[in-house]
C-alpha positions, 0 to 999 in steps of 0.5 A, spaced: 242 562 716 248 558 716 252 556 709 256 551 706 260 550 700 258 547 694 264 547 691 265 556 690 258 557 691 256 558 698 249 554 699 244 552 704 247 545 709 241 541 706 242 544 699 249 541 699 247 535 702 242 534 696 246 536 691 252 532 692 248 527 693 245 528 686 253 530 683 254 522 686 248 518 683 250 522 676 257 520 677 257 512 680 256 507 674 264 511 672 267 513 678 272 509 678 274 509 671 274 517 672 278 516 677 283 513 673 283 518 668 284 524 671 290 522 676 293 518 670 291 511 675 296 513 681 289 514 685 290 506 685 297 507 688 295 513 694 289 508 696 294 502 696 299 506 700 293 508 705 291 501 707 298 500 708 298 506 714 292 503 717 295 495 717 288 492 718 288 486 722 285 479 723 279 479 728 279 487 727 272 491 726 273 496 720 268 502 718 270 504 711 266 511 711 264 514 703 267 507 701 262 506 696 264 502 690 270 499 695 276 501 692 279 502 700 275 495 703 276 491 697 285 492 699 283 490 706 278 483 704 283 479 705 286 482 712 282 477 716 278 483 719 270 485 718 270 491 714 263 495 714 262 499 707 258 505 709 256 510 705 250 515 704 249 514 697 245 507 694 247 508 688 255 508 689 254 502 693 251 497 688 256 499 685 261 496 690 256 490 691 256 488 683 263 490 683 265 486 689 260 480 686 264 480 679 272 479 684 268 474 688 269 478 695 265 476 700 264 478 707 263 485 707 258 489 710 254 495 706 250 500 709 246 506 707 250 511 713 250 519 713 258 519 716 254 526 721 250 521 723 252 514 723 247 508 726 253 504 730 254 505 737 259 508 740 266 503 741 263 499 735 269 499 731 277 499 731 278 503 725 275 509 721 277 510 714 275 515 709 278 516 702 276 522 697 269 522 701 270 527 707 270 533 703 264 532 700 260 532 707 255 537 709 259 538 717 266 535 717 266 537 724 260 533 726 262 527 721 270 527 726 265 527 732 262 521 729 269 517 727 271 518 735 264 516 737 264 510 734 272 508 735 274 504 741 279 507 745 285 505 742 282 506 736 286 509 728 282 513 725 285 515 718 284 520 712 286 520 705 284 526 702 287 532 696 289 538 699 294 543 696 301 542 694 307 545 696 311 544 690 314 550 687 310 550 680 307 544 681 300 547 685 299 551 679 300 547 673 295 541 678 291 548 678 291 549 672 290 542 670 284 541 674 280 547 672 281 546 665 282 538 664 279 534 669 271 538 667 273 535 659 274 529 661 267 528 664 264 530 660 267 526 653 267 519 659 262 520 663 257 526 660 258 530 665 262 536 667 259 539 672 259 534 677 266 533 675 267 541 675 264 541 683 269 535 685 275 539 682 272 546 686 271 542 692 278 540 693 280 548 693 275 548 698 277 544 702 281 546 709 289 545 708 293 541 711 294 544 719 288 547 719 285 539 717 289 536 722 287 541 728 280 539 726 281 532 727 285 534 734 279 538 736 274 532 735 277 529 741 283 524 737 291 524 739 297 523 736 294 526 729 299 526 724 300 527 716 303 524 711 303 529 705 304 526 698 305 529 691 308 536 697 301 535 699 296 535 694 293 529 696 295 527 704 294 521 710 291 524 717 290 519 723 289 519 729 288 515 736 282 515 740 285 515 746 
């Protein structure tokens, strides 16, 4: 049987897929706040400077995949577009309905969707975006093939993800930082290291920069292009369907 990683161990598909889905319900009421203190707030600038890439428009169809609690839809509420929030977890989602009810945004769309396989039909959107989520997908190929499907030709596909920085020193002391810190701070905020001990494994995990990108141009997008941040600790992929 083929596996996949769960963070540094290798486990069956449906065993991650189960399994993160479990690290996400337990994480979900303090994920934002985590977020907060494990990249001291900057997580607020990169998701900020991410929707300034993807330039929502009036009249536009958006889908924000792994968009839960609305970090990334509640930047692009007042563009004038029709965001669709989706993700596969129900409890991160009424996370982001309450969090959206208590900010007085109104006229977003939220949906249970797995990104492997989303319900919408082809050409539906004009945009795909997907913040810190696309790591933590079972398939990662079958989720780019899904983004594609669902765009319309001419459609942005975009992607703000951790990867692994260049920085001479920087890389080990984010290593450093990652594996020893961010697992405490889970623990003493939310009460749970191990699911914060997956978050960190899973970035190592993840495909570095070129070999994302080539993943993204396998999918069937052009014109893919990368804007690392922190010498590509955390970086923007887009794409054109074309």
């Amino acid at each position: 049987m083929d596996k996949v990683s769960f963070g540094y161990e290798e486990v069956a598909p449906e065993e991650k897929t189960r399994r993160v889905g479990g690290v996400f319900s337990s994480v979900a009421s303090c994920y934002d706040l985590m977020n907060d203190f494990m990249s001291a707030g900057m997580h607020r600038r990169w998701k900020s400077q991410f929707v300034r890439r993807v330039r929502p428009r009036r009249g536009e169809k958006i889908l924000d995949m792994a968009g839960g609690t609305g970090d990334i839809a509640f930047r692009m509420a007042g563009s004038g577009a029709e965001i669709t929030v989706a993700d596969i977890n129900d409890e991160m989602l009424s996370v982001g309905i309450d969090r959206a009810s208590q900010r007085g945004i109104d006229g977003l769309i939220w949906a249970e969707e797995n990104a492997e396989k989303l319900s919408f039909e082809d050409s539906s959107f004009d945009a795909y975006t997907i913040a810190f989520g696309i790591r933590n997908v079972t398939h990662i190929d079958k989720a780019l093939a899904e983004a594609h499907r669902v765009l319309r030709i001419g459609g942005r596909f975009f992607c703000l993800e951790f990867s692994t920085s260049t920085w001479p020193g920087f890389r080990e002391l984010y290593d450093l930082y990652s594996h020893r810190v961010v697992p405490r701070i889970g623990r003493a905020v939310a009460g749970d290291e191990e699911s914060y001990r997956y978050l960190v494994e899973s970035i190592r995990r993840f495909p570095d920069i070129p070999s994302f990108a080539r993943m993204i141009e396998n999918a069937g997008f052009a014109r893919v292009s990368v804007e690392p941040i922190l010498g590509g600790a955390i970086a923007i992929h887009s794409g054109w369907k074309i």
